[in-house]
N, C-alpha and C positions, 0 to 999 in steps of 0.2 A: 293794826295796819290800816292805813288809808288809802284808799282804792282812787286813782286819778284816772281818769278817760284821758288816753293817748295815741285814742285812732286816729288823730290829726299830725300826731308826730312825723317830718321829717329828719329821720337820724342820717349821720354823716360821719365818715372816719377822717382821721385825719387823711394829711396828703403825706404824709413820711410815715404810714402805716405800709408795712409788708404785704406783699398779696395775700401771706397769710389770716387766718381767719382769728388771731391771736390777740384783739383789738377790743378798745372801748367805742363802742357810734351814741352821738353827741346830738341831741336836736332841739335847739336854741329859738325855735320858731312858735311857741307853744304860750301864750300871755303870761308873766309871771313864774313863769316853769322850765325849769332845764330837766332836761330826760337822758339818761345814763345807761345803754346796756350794753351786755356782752355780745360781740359781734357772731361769735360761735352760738349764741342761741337767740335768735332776735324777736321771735314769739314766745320769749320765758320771761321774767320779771326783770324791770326797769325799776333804777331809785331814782328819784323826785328832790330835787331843790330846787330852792328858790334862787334868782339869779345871784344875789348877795353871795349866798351860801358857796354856790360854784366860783365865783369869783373868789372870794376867799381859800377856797379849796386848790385852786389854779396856782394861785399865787403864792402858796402856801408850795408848793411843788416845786414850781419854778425856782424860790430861794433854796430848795435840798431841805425842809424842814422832815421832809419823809426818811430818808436816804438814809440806809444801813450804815 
């Protein structure tokens, strides 16, 4: 595992997130790095991609490539 410093992180949920606490927060601000965590634990472990990665991953979503 590779340890990334992401005390500079700004994460963000979306805006058609629930009040609830059931959420992915996103922070896209970070050079070369997208940062991913669970909004229910926000000082527990965040995974790391690189913007490509997340864009793919997005996009990849958006066509239903996930969808049961």
């Amino acid at each position: 595992m590779i340890s990334t410093d992401l005390s500079g992180a700004e994460f963000h949920k979306s805006s058609l997130s629930t009040s609830g606490n059931d959420c992915v927060e996103v922070a896209i601000n970070l050079p070369g790095l997208v940062a991913v965590r669970d909004s229910k634990d926000p000082s527990g472990p965040a995974l790391a991609f690189t913007p490509a990665q997340w864009r793919s991953f997005v996009g990849r979503v958006r066509t239903g490539d996930f969808d049961a």
